[in-house]
MARDO-239859 format. One record per residue: residue number from 1; x negated, y negated, z of N, C-alpha, C, O, CB in turn. Coordinates in Angstrom, 1 decimal. Glycine has a CB too. Example, Ala and Ser with C-alpha at 12.3 -4.5 7.8 and 13.67 -1.06 7.14 Angstrom:
REM MARDO-239859
<atom 1; <-13.2; 5.7; 7.8>; <-12.3; 4.5; 7.8>; <-13.2; 3.3; 7.8>; <-14.2; 3.3; 8.5>; <-11.3; 4.5; 9.0>>,
<atom 2; <-12.8; 2.2; 7.1>; <-13.7; 1.1; 7.1>; <-12.9; 0.0; 7.9>; <-13.4; -1.1; 8.0>; <-14.1; 0.6; 5.7>>,
//
This chain:
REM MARDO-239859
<atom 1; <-0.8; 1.2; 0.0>; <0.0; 0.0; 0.0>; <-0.9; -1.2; 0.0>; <-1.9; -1.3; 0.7>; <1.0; 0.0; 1.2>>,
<atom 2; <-0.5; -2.4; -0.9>; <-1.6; -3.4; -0.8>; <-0.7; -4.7; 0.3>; <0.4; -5.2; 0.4>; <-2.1; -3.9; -2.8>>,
<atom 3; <-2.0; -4.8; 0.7>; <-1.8; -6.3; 1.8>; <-1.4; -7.3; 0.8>; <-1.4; -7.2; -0.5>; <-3.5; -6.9; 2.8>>,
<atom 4; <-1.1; -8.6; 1.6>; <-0.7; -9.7; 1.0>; <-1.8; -10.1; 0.5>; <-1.7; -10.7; -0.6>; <0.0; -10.7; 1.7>>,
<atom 5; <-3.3; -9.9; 1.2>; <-4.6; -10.8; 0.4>; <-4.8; -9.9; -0.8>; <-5.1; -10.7; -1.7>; <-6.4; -10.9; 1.3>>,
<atom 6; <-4.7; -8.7; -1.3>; <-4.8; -8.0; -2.0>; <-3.8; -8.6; -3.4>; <-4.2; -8.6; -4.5>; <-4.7; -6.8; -1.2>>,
<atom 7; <-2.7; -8.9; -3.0>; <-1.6; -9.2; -4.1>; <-1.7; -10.8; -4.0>; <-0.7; -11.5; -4.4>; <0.0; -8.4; -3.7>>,
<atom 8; <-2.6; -11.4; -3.6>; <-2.7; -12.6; -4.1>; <-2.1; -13.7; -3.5>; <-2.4; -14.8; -4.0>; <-2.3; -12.6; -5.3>>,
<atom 9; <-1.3; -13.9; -2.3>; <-0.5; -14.5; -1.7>; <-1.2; -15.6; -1.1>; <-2.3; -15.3; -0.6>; <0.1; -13.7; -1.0>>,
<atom 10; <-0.8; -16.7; -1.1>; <-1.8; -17.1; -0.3>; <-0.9; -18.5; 0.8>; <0.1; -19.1; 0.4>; <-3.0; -17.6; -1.5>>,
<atom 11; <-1.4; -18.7; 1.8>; <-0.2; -19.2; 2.6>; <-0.8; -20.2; 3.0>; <-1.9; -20.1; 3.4>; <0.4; -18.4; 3.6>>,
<atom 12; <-0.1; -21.6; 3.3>; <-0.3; -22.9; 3.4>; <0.3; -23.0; 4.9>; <1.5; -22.7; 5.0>; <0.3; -23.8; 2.1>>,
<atom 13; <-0.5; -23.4; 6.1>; <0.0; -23.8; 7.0>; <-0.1; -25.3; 7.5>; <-1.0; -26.0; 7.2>; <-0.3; -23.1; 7.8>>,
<atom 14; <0.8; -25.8; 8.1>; <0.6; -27.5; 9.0>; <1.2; -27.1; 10.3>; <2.3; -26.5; 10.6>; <1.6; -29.3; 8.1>>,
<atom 15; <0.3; -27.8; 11.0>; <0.7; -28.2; 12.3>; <1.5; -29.0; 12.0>; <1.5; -29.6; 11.0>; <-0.2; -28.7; 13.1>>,
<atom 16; <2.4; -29.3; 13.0>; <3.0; -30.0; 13.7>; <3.3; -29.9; 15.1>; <3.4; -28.9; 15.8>; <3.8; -30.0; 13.2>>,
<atom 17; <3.3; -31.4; 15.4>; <3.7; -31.6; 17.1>; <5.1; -31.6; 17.1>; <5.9; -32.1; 16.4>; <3.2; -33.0; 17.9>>,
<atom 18; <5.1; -30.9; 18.1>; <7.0; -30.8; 18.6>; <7.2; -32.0; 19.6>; <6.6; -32.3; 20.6>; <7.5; -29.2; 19.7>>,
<atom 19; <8.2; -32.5; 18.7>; <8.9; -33.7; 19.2>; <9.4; -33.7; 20.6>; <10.0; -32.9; 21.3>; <10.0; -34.0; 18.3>>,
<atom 20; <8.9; -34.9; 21.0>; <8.5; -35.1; 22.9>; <10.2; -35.8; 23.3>; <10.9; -36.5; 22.7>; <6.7; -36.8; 23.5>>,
<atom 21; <10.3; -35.2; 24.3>; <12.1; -35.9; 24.4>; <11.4; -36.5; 26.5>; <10.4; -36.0; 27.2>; <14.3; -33.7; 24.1>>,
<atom 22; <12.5; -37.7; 27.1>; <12.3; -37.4; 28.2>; <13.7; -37.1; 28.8>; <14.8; -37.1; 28.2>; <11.5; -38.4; 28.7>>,
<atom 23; <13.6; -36.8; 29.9>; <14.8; -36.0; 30.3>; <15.2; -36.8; 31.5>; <14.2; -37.3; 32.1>; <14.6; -34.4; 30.5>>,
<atom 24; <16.3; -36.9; 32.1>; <17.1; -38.1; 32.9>; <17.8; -37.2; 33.6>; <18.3; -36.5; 32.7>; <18.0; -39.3; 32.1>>,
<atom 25; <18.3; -36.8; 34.6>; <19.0; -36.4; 35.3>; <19.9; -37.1; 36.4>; <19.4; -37.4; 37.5>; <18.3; -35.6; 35.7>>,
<atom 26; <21.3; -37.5; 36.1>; <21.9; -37.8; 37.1>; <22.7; -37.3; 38.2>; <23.5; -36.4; 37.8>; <22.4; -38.4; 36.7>>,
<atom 27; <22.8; -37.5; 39.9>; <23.4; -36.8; 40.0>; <25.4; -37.4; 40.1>; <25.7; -38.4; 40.8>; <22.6; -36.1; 41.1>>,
<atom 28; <25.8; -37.1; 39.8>; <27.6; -38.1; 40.2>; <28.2; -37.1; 40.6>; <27.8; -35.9; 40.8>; <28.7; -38.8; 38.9>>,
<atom 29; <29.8; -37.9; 40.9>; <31.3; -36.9; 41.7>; <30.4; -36.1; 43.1>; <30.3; -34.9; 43.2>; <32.2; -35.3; 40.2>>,
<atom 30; <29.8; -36.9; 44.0>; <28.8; -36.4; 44.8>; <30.1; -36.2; 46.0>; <30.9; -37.1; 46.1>; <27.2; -37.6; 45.0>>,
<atom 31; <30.2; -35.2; 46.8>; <31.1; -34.7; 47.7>; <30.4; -33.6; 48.8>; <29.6; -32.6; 48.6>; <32.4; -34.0; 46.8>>,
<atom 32; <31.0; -34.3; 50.1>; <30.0; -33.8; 51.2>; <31.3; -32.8; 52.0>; <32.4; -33.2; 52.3>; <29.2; -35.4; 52.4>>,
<atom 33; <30.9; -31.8; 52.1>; <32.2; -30.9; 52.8>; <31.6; -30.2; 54.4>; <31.2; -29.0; 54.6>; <32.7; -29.3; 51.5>>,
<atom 34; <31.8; -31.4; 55.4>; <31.4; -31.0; 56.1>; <31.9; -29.8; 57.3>; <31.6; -29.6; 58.5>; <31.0; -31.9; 56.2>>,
<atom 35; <32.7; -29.3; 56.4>; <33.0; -27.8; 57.1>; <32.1; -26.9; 57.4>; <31.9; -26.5; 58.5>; <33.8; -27.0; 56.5>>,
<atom 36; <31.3; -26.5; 56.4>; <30.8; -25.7; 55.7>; <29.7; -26.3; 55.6>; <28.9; -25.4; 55.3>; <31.4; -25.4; 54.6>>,
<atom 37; <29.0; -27.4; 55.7>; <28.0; -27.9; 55.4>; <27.0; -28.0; 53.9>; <25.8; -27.8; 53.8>; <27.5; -27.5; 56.4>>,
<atom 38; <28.1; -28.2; 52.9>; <27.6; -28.2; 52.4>; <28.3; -29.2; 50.8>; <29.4; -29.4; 50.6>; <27.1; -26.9; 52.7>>,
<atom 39; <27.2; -29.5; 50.1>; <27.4; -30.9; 49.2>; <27.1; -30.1; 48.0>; <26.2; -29.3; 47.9>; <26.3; -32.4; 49.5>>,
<atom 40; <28.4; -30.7; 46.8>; <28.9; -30.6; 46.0>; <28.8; -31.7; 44.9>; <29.8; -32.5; 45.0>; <29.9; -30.5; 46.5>>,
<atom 41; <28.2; -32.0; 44.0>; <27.8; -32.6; 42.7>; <27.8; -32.8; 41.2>; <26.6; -32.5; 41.1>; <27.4; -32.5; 42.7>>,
<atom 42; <28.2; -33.0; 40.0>; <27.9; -33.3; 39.2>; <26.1; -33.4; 38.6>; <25.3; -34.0; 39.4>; <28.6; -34.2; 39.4>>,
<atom 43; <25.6; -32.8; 37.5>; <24.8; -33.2; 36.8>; <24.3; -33.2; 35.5>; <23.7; -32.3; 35.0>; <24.4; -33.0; 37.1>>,
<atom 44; <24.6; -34.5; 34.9>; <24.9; -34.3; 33.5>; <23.2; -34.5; 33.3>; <22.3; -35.1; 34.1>; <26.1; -35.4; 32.7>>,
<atom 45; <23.0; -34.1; 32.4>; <21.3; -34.2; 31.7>; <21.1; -35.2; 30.5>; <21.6; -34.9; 29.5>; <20.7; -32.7; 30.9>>,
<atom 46; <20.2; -36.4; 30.6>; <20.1; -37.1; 29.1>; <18.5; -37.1; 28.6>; <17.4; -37.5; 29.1>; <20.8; -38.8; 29.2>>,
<atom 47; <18.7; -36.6; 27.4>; <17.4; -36.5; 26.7>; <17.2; -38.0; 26.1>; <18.2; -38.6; 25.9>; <17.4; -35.3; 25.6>>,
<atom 48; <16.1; -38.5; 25.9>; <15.7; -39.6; 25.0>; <14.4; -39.6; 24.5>; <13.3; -39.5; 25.2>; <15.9; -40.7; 25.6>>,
<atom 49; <14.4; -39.7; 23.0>; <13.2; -39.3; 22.3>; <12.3; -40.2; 22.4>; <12.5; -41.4; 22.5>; <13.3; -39.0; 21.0>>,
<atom 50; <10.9; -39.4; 22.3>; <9.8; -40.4; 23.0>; <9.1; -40.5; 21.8>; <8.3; -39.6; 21.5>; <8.8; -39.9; 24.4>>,
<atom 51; <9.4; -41.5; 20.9>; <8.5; -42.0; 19.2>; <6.9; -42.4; 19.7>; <5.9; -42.3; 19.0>; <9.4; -44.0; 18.1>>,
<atom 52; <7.0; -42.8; 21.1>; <5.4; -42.9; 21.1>; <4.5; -41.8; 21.1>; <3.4; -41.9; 20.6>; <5.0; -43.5; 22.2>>,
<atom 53; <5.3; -40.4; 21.8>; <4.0; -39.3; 22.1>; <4.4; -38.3; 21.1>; <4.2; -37.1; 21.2>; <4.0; -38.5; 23.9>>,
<atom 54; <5.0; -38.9; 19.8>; <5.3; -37.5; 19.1>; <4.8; -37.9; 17.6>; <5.3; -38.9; 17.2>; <7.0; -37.0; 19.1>>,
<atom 55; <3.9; -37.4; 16.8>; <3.5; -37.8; 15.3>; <4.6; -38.0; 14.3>; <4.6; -38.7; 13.3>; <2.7; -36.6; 14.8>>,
<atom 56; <5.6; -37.1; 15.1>; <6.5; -37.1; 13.2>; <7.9; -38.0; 14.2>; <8.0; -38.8; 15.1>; <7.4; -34.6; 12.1>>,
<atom 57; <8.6; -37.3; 13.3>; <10.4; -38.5; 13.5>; <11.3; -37.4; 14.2>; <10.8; -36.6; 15.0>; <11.5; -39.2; 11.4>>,
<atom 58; <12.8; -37.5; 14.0>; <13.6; -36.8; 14.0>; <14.1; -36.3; 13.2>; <14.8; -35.2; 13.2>; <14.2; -37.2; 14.3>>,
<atom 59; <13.7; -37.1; 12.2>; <14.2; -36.6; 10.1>; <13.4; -35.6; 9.7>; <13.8; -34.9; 8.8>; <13.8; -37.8; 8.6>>,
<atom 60; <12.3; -35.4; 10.3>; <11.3; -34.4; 9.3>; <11.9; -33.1; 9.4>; <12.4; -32.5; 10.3>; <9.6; -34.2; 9.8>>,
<atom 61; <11.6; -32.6; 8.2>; <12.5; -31.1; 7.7>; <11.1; -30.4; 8.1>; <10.0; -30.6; 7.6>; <13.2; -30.8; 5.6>>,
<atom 62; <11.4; -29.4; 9.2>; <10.4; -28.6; 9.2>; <10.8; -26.8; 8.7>; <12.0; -26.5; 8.6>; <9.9; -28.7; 10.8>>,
<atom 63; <10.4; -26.3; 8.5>; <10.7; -25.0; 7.5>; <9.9; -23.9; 8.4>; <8.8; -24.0; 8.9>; <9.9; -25.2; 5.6>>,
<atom 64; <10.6; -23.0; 8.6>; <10.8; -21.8; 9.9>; <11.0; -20.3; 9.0>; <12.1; -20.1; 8.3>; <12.6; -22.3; 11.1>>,
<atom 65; <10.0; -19.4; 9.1>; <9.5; -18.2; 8.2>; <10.9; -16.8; 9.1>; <10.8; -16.0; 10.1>; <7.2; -17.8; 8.4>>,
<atom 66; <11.7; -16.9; 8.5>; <12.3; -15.4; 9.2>; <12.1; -14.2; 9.3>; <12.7; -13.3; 8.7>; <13.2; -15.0; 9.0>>,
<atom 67; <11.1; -14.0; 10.3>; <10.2; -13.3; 10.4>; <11.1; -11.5; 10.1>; <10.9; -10.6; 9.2>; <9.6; -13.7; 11.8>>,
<atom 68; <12.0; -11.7; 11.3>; <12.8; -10.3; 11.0>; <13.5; -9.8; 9.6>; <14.0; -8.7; 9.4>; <13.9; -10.4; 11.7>>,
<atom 69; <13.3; -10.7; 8.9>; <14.2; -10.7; 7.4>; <12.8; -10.3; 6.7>; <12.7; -9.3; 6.1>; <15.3; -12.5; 6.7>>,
<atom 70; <12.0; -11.0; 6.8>; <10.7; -10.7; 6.2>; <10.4; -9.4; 6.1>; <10.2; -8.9; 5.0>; <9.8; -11.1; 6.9>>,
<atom 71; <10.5; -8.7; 7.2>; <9.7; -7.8; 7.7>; <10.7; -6.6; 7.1>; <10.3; -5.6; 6.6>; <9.3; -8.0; 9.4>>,
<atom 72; <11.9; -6.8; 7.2>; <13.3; -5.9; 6.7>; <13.2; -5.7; 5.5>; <13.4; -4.7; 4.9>; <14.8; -6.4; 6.9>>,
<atom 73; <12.8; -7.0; 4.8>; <13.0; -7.1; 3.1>; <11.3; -5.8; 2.7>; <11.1; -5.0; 1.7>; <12.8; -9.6; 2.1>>,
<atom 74; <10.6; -5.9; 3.5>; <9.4; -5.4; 3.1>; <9.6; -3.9; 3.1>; <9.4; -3.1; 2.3>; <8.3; -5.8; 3.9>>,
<atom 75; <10.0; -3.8; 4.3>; <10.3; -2.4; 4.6>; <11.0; -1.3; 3.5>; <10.5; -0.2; 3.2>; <11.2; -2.4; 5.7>>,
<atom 76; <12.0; -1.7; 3.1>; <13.3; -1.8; 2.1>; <12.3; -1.7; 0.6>; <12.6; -0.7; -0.1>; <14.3; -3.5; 2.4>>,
<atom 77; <11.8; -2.3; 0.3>; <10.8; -2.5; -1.0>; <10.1; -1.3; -1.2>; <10.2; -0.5; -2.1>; <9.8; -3.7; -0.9>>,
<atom 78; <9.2; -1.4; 0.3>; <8.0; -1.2; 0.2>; <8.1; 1.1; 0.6>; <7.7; 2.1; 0.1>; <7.0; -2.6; 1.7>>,
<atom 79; <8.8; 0.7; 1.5>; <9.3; 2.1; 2.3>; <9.7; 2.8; 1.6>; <9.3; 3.5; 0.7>; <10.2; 2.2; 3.2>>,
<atom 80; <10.7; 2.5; 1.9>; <12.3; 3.2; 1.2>; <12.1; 4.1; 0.4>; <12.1; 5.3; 0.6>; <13.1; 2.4; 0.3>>,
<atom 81; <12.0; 3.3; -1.0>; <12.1; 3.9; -2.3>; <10.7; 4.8; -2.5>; <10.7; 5.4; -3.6>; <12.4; 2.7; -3.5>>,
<atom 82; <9.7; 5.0; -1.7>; <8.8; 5.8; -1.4>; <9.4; 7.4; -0.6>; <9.3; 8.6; -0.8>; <8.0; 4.8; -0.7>>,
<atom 83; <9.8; 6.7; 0.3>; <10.5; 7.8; 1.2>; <11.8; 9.0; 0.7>; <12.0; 10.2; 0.8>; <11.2; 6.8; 2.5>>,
<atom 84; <13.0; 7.6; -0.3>; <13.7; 8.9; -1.0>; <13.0; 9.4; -2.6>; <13.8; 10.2; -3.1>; <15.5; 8.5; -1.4>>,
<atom 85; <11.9; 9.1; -3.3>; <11.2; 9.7; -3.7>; <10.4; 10.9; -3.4>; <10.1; 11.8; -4.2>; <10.8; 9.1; -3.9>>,
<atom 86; <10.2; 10.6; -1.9>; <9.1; 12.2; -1.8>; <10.5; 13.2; -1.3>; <10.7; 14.4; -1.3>; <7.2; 12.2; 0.0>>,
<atom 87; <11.3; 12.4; -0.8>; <12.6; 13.5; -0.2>; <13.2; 14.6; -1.3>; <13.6; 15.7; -1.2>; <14.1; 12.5; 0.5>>,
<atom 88; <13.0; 13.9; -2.4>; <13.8; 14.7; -3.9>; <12.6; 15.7; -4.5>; <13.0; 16.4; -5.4>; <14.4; 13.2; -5.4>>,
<atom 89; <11.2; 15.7; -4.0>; <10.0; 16.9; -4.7>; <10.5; 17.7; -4.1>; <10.2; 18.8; -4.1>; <8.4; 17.0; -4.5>>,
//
């Protein structure tokens, strides 16, 4: 079976930095039950993007390899039709 360097493939990578968010936590609807001793709260979470600590934007299209599909489509190609070939000698 030939590797991908073998069949010529050849693959282009870039870094990228993952976009820096900061995160805010409030707490509200704050309720003290002092039966029980014990306090009851609200916390919503707010993210806000940090353009200073991050290289790229929010727009940049970044492109993500599916690895599992990859690896399925190869199998399928590569396997398979190997496997019900020797099954039929």
């Amino acid at each position: 079976m030939l590797n991908a360097y073998e069949m010529g493939v050849s693959f282009n990578f870039l870094y990228f930095c993952v976009s820096t968010f900061r995160q805010k936590r409030v707490k509200t609807d704050i309720e003290v039950n002092e039966d029980n001793d014990s306090v009851f709260y609200r916390q919503p979470i707010y993210y806000h993007f940090r353009p200073d600590m991050t290289n790229g934007s929010l727009d940049d299209v970044i492109s993500i390899v599916n690895l599992p599909y990859v690896v399925s489509s190869c199998y399928i190609f590569f396997i398979v039709p190997y496997v019900k070939r020797s099954n039929l000698n």
